[in-house]
C-alpha positions, 0 to 999 in steps of 0.5 A, spaced: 247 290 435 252 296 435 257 291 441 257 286 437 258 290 430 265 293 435 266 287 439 267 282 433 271 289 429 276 288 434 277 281 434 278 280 427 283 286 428 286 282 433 286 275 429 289 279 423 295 282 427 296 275 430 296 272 423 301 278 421 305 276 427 305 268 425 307 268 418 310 262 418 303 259 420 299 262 417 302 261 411 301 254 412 294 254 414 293 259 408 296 253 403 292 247 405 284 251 405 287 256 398 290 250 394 284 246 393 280 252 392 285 254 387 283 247 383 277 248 384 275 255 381 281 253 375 276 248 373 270 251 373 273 256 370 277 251 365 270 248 364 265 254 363 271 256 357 271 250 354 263 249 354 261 252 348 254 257 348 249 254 341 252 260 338 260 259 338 258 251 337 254 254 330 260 258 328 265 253 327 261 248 325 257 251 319 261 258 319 255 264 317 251 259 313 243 257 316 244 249 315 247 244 313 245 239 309 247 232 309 245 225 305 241 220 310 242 214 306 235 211 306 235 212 298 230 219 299 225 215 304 222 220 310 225 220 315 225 222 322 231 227 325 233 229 332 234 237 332 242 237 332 241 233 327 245 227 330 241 221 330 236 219 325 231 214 321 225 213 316 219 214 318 217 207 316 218 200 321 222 195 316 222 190 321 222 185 317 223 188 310 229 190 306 232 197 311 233 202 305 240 204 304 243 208 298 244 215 296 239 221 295 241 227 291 241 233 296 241 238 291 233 237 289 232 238 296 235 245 297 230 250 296 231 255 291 235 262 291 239 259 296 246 261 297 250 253 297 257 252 298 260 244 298 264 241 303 267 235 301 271 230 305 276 224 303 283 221 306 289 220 303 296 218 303 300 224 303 308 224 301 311 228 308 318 229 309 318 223 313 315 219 308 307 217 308 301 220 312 295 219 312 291 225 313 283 228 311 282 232 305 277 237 305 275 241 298 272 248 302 273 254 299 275 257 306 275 264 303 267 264 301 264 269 307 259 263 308 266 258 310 268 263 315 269 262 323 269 254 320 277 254 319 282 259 323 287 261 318 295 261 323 299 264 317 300 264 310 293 265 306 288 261 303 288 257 297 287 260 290 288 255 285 287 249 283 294 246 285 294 250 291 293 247 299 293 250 306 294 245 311 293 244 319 299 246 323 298 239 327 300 237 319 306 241 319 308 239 325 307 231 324 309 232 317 316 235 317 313 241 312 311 247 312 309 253 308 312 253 303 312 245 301 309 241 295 306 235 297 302 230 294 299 223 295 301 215 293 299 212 286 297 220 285 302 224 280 300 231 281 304 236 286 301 242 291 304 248 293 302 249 301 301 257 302 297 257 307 297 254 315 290 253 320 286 250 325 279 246 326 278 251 333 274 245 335 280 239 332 286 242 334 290 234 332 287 233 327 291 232 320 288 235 315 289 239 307 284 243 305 283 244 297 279 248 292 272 245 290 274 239 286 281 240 286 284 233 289 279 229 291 276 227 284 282 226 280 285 222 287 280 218 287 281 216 279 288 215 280 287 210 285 282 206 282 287 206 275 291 201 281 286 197 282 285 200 289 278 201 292 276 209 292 277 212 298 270 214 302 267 222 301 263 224 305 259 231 301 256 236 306 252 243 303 253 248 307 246 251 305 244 260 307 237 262 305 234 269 307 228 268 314 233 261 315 231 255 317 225 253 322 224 246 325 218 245 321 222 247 315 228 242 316 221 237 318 219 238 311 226 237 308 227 230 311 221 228 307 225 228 301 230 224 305 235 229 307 238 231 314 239 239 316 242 241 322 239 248 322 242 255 325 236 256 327 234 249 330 241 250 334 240 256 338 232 256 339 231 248 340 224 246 339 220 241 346 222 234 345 215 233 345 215 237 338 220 232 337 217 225 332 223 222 333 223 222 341 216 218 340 219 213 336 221 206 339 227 206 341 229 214 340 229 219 346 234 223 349 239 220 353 238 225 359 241 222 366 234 220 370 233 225 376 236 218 381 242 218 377 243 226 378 241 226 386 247 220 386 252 224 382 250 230 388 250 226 393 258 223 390 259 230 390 257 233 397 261 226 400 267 228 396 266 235 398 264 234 405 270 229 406 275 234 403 273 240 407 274 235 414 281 233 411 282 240 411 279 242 418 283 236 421 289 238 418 289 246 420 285 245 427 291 243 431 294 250 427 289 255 429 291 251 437 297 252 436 296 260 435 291 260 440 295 257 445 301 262 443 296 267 445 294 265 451 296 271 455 294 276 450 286 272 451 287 271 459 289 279 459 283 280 454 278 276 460 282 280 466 279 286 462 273 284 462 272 280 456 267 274 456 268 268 453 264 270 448 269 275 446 276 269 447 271 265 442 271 270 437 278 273 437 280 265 435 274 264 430 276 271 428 283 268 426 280 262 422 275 268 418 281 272 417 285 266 414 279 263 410 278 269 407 284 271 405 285 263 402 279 264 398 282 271 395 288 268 394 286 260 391 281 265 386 286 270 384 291 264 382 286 260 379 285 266 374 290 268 373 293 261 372 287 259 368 289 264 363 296 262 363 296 255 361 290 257 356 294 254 351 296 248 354 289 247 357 286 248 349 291 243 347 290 238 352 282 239 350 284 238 343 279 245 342 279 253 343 276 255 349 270 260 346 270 266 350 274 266 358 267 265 361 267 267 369 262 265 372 261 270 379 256 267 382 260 260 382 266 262 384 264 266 390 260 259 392 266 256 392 271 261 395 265 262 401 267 254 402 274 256 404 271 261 409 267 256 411 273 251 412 277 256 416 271 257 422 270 250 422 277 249 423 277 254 428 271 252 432 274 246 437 280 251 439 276 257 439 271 252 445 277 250 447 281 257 449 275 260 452 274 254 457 282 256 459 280 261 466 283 267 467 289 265 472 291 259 468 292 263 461 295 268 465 300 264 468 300 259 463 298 253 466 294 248 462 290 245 467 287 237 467 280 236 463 277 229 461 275 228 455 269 227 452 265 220 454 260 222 450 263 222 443 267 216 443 259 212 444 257 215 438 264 214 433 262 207 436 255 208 434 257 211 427 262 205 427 256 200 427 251 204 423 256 205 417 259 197 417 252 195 417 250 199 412 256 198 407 255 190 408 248 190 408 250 194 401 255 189 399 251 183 400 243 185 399 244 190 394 249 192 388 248 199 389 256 202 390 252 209 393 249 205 398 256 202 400 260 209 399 256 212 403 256 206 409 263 207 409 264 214 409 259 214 416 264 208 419 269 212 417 267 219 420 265 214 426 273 212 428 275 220 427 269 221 432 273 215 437 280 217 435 281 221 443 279 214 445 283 211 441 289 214 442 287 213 450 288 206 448 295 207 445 298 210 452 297 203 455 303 201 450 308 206 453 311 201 458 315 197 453 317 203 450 324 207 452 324 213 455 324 218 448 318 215 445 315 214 452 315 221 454 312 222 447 307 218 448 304 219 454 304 227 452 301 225 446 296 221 450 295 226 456 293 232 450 288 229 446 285 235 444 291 237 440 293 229 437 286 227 436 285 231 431 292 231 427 291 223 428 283 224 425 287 228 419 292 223 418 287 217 419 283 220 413 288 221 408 291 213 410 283 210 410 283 214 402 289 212 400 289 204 402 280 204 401 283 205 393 289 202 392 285 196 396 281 196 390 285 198 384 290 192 387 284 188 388 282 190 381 288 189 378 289 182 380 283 180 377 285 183 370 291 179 370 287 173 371 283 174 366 288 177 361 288 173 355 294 173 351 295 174 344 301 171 342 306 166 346 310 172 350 314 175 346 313 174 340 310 179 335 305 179 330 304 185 324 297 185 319 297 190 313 290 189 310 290 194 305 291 197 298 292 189 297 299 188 302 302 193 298 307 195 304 306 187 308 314 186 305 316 192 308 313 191 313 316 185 314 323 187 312 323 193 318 321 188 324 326 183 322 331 189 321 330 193 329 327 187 333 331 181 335 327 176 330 328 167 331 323 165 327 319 169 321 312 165 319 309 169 313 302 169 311 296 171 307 289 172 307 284 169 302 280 175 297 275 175 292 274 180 288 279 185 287 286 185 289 286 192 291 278 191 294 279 192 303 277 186 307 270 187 308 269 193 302 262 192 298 264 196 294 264 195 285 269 188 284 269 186 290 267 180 294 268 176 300 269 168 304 265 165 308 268 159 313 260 154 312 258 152 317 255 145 317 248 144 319 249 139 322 254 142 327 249 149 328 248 150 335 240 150 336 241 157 340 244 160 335 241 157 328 239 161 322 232 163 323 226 167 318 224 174 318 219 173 322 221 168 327 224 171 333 230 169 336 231 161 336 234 161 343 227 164 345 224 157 343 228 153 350 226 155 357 233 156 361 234 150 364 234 147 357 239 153 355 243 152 360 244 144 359 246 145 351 251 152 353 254 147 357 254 140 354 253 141 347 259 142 343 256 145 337 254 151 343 262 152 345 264 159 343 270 159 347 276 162 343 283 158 344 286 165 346 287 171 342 283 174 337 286 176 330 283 182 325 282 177 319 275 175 318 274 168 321 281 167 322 282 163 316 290 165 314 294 161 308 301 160 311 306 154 312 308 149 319 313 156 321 305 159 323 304 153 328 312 154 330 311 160 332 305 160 336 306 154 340 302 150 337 306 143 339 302 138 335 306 134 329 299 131 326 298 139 323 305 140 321 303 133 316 296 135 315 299 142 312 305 138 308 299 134 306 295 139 302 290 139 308 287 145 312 288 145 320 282 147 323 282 149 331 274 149 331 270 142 331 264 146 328 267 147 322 268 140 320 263 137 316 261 129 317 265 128 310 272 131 314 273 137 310 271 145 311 267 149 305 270 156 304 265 160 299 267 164 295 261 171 295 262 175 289 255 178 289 255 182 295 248 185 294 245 177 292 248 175 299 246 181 303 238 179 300 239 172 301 242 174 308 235 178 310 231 172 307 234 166 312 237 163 306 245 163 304 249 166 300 250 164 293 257 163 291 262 158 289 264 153 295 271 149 295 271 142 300 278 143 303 280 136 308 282 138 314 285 136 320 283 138 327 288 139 333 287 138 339 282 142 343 288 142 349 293 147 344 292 155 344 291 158 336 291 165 338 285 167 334 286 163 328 282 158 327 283 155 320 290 154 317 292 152 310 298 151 306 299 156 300 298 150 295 293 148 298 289 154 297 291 154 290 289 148 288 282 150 292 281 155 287 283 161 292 287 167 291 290 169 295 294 177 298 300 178 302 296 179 310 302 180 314 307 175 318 308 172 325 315 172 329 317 169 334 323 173 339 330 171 342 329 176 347 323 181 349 324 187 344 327 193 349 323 200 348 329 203 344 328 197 339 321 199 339 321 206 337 325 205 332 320 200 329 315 206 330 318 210 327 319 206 320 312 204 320 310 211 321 314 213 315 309 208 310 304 212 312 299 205 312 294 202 318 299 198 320 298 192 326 303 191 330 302 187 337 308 186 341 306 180 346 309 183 353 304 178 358 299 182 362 302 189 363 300 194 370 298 201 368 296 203 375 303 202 379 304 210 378 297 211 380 298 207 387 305 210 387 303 217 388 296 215 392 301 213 397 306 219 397 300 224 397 299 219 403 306 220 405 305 228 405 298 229 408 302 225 414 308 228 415 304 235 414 299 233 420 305 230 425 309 236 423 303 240 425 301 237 432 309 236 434 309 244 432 303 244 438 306 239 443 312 243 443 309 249 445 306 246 450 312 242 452 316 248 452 316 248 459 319 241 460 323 242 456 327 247 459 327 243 466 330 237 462 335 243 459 337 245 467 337 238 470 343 237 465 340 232 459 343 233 452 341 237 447 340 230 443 334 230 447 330 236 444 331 232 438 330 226 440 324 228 443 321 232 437 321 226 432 318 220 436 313 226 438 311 227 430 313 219 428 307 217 435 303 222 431 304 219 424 304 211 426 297 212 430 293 215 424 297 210 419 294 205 423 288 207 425 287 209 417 290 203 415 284 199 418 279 204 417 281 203 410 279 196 408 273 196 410 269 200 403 275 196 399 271 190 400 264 192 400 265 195 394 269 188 392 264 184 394 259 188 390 263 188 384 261 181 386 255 179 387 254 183 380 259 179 376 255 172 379 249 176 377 250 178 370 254 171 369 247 166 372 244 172 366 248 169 362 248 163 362 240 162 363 240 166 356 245 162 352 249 168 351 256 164 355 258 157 356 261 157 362 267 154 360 271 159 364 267 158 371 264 163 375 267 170 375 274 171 380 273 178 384 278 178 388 280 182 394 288 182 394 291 187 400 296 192 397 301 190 402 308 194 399 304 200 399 302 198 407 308 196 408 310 203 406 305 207 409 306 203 417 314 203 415 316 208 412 312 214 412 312 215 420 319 213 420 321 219 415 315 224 419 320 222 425 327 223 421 324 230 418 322 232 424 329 231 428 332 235 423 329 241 424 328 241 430 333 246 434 338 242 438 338 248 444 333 252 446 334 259 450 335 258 456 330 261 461 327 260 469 322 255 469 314 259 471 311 257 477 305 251 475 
């Protein structure tokens, strides 16, 4: 025990000195284990910070109340509550009965001698300096004891007075105010003084005004109905403290009177989901992953991590050769004296100890100290505060013994490799003549064949992405093991080549202990990156087939829904004043009810349309059926299903392009609409002159020639009738109509009708927004300045700009392949530092023999470009191969879920089978085949000294 304790004592003494000595190396060594472990224990750190513990979670929620009690909106039924008082609903089945849904009054259900305070919620347009913003307000006395740890105040104080707010400081920032200000609200002639700036510690973004206790919302919500507008939504909630707190059976007692409790004490001790009624409820239960889908995220995450540490140890190994061949009379002096070779070993395995452990202290006192840093930034990107900075040592050091076990890894094949070197040979600096292995090209070979197997058979049997990964990661693991043997192979193209690459390749091929694993180390960041940049090439091409354009390209279209298109004029104004606009087509929406009444809005006065659709025209899959009577598509077998979704016209469902946010796509305009969206059919343009209304749909079209729109001004009758299988009650107006031909796009608008024509009808109409049709595609400063206009009404503006199919993952491949790039040029760069170590001799034979000095440089490049091409080669092939099984995967699924589909009456297969293409990314090949070797080449010439010290040539 004692031997060994000295003998391994004194190698790392040994390692230490030698990687003192190398700084340069060993700082390089120490980069590439240090930086991952640096990432990784920033993010366990940056994730333990930000998860909250129950009571952290509890403060900012409901600061030092014990509950908070909330309406359910079931009318006061029972109900049933999960303990985070997340998800709810009655005790009671309704499944053919009218579902409750109305107020309850919460105060009842508090219990006497408690301590309430009211936390009331709406949203308004407030006047910034900039314009209108639409923000929350939020009427809580802050300064109450029981609000504290709810808001945190930044400067200022908190309100004291009615006409008195204090605002979020993301507010401020997006407003143009500050402390200091007054502000106010559209349709709302009163002002506010802001003494006071804050923040949600858990919504740092969030644009919110906090107020007194009834000091704007109410009196808000009057001016706004005096306009005719429909009164914003407001949301109470009771933040509720009682001596002993709230138990679970507690707040069960309470959701009998229809109220639901998030208790303090249900949040920090929460009960069994046995215990839970809700979870026993059809339908209801946690989402908890299943223990299947918890072992495929491990067994992801230990592939990822064990890929990693392979990259890592291929990428160092060669170093750690380097420093041991450097050392080769200091280990041959070691044996002279005695040393075994068990003691070589461990001098070299000491210098990957000694490395690994210094990365992981670095890589963990950087992630610290970094995490710390860039806490603000860290919190901002989260859009939370962090609760207390949690380290956690135990994770930690698991992460930082990756990295010494990284370094030992990565040692191991040199430290084998030094202690096989006989004593004479290291003393003499001869290297000798050793074959390589025949045994480990038979298993790449084997893992090669196994993996493939494994990966098709998962591509084409199964849709299972794991089974697939995991082949590809084994048949990728097999061409490392073979890469010696494959890079024997690329010796036999020497013959061709000039002297400066031939002699490049054939060191390279003579000393495969030092290029196999730099080449392993560049095949790996290659195969990853084409595997992936396959697949989102792959992936792309797909989106664009299946890319559904909105609006004819270039045009722009502009909806304003609200307030009754108060802002549609400027709206209108400020697209045709900052976007090169040919053609403007105006257009409005039907409304019943209210002018001010929102599109969809149940609110008092307010109604809304329908497009009726002809019983004779209703698809059987999809007919109005009673309570009671199940799903009408269930009374068919699928063959029956398939033939009525593919050959029946009442069962299309198929859009002619886009989608538009107005119900039904009816829109009230002139020919400018049908000019705009391309629609090149003279009969409509006559049908509109005409008084008649183009409709895009044949099933809205009655066997009399015309389209009924119902006018529903009793929502609750309607929503009755609805729940009974009957239809609304309301006023129906016969409208003749014209249709175009199914071969014309409509972008989502399905009936169109003149402005006299809904009148005559009976129907009123609200400015809804207008379509334009563009002389050039709008430029980003164009664009910008149209943002910034917009933004200054403070609206729920609808602006699309049809720009075709757009790629949002170029930038990703870019950076993927210069990764790539990099990883290659470190591997080459590493193998051609240890082929000049061992060439160093011959170098200085060709230096006396007369050979220029460009030769030293040349030599040094090809060397370094021959590494490099080989692994991005060999990386390249490798990579394909889980691109396409996961290709064909996707596949095999799509077809699935489309037969599904089909069969269920859900599609009707207008469209054709899924298109899953496989699509190989040959710009970024060529890039990586072309480029990166080139430059490794070109890199490595430059830094490479032109003479070296000239010096007798040692005996061999």
């Amino acid at each position: 025990m004692k031997t060994w304790f000295h003998s391994w004592r004194a190698a790392i003494r040994i390692a230490r000195r030698d990687a003192w000595r190398s700084k340069g190396r060993s700082a390089l060594v120490l980069a590439m284990i240090a930086l991952p472990i640096l990432g990784v224990s920033a993010l366990d750190l940056t994730y333990r910070s930000s998860e909250l513990s129950p009571a952290e979670r509890v403060e900012r929620t409901m600061g030092a109340a014990d509950a908070i009690f909330r309406d359910g909106d079931v009318e006061g039924v029972p109900l049933l509550q999960d303990p985070p008082g997340e998800m709810h609903t009655p005790v009671k089945d309704y499944k053919n009965q009218q579902w409750p849904s109305g107020p309850t009054d919460v105060t009842k259900a508090i219990p006497a001698g408690s301590t309430v305070l009211t936390d009331r919620s709406g949203s308004a347009k407030l006047t910034t300096a900039h314009g209108l913003l639409s923000a929350e307000v939020r009427e809580l006395k802050a300064s109450d004891p029981i609000a504290r740890g709810i808001m945190t105040l930044l400067s200022g104080r908190f309100p004291e007075k009615n006409d008195e707010v204090m605002a979020t400081s993301h507010f401020l920032e997006s407003s143009g105010l500050s402390v200091g200000s007054t502000l106010s609200a559209r349709n709302f002639d009163r002002t506010y003084r802001i003494v006071g700036s804050y923040e949600l510690p858990d919504a740092l973004a969030v644009d919110q005004v906090n107020a007194l206790p009834g000091a704007f919302l109410a009196s808000y919500t009057k001016a706004v109905e005096k306009t005719g507008l429909s009164a914003p939504g407001i949301s109470t909630d009771y933040l509720v403290k009682k001596s002993g707190g709230f138990t679970w059976n507690t707040v069960q007692q309470i959701n009998a009177k229809g109220v639901v409790v998030t208790s303090r004490a249900v949040a920090l001790d929460p009960p069994a989901e046995s215990e839970v009624p809700l979870y026993s409820k059809e339908g209801w239960g946690t989402y908890d992953s299943s223990p299947a889908a918890d072992a495929a995220a491990l067994a992801a995450v230990g592939t990822v991590v064990g890929l990693a540490m392979l990259e890592i140890c291929l990428l160092a190994g060669p170093a750690f050769a380097v420093g041991a061949r450097r050392s080769r009379r200091q280990l041959g002096l070691v044996g002279a004296n005695g040393g075994a070779r068990s003691h070589i070993r461990a001098i070299v395995l000491s210098g990957g100890l000694v490395i690994g452990v210094a990365a992981a202290v670095v890589g963990t006192v950087l992630a610290v100290i970094l995490t710390l840093a860039l806490q603000p930034v860290l919190e901002d990107t989260m859009n939370q505060r962090f609760g207390a900075f949690d380290v956690r040592p135990l994770e930690l050091l698991g992460i930082a013994l990756l990295a010494v076990l990284t370094g030992l890894l990565a040692a191991i094949v040199p430290a084998i490799t030094a202690s096989r070197q006989t004593v004479l040979a290291s003393l003499t600096g001869r290297r000798g003549v050793r074959r390589s292995s025949r045994v480990l090209p038979l298993i790449g070979l084997a893992a090669i064949l196994v993996g493939a197997g494994i990966a098709l058979f998962g591509s084409i049997a199964t849709e299972s992405f794991v089974i697939v990964a995991g082949g590809s990661a084994i048949a990728e693991l097999g061409v490392v093991a073979m890469t010696p043997a494959l890079v024997g192979l690329f010796g036999r193209t020497g013959r061709w080549l000039p002297l400066s690459p031939r002699l490049a390749l054939r060191d390279a091929v003579r000393n495969r202990g030092r290029t196999a694993p730099a080449v392993a180390a560049v095949l790996a960041a290659v195969a990853g990156t084409v595997a992936v940049s396959t697949f989102m090439a792959s992936s792309e091409a797909q989106n664009r087939a299946a890319y559904e354009a909105r609006l004819p390209h270039g045009a722009v279209s502009t909806f304003v829904l609200e307030e009754g298109g108060r802002d549609v004029p400027a709206v209108r104004e400020a697209v045709q004043r900052y976007l090169p606009v040919d053609v403007r087509a105006d257009v409005e929406r039907v409304s019943v009810g209210k002018p001010g009444c929102k599109p969809w809005d149940s609110g008092a006065g307010c109604g809304r349309y329908e497009v009726v659709l002809p019983p004779a025209n209703e698809c059987p899959l999809y007919a109005t059926s009673l309570p009671g009577e199940g799903d009408p598509s269930e009374r068919f077998t699928p063959d029956q299903r398939r033939k009525m979704i593919t050959e029946d016209w009442r069962c299309d469902q198929s859009s002619r392009g886009g989608w538009m946010s107005v119900d039904g796509g009816l829109l009230v305009g002139d020919a400018k609409v049908l000019q705009v969206l391309g629609v090149d059919d003279p009969g409509a343009a006559k049908a509109l002159a005409e008084g008649k209304i183009v409709s895009f749909s044949r099933a809205d079209i009655d066997k009399n020639g015309t389209v009924g729109i119902k006018q529903v001004t009793d929502i609750a009758a309607a929503d009755k009738a609805s729940e009974k299988g009957l239809p609304s009650p309301g006023k129906v107006s016969s409208i003749p109509a014209y249709l175009v031909p199914k071969d014309q796009k409509s972008y989502g608008v399905q009936l169109l009708m003149s402005p006299a024509t809904a009148k005559a009808a009976g129907l009123s109409t609200l400015p809804a927004g207008a379509y334009f049709s563009t002389e050039r595609m709008p430029d980003t400063e164009q664009r910008q300045k149209l943002d910034g206009e917009l933004a200054k009404l403070g609206g729920d503006v609808e602006l699309h700009v049809e720009e075709g199919f757009v790629n949002e993952e170029g930038l990703f491949l870019i950076a993927l392949a210069v990764f790539a790039g990099l990883v290659t040029i470190g591997a080459a760069g590493i193998a051609t530092g240890l082929a000049q170590a061992d060439a160093e001799a011959d170098l200085k034979t060709l230096a006396a023999v007369g050979a220029p000095p460009r030769v030293r440089r040349t030599l040094s490049g090809f060397q370094c470009g021959v590494v490099a091409a080989m692994g991005v080669i060999l990386g390249s092939a490798a990579g394909i191969l889980p691109a396409v099984g996961l290709r064909l995967t996707e596949e095999r699924e799509a077809l699935g879920y489309y037969e599904q589909a089909i069969q269920q009456g859900w599609d009707n297969g207008m469209s054709g089978p899924p298109y899953v293409p496989i699509v190989i990314p040959w710009e970024t090949l060529a890039g990586l085949l072309v480029a990166v070797p080139l430059g490794a080449a070109l890199l490595a010439a430059l830094v490479t000294r032109s003479r070296g010290a000239l010096a007798r040539r040692e005996a061999t």
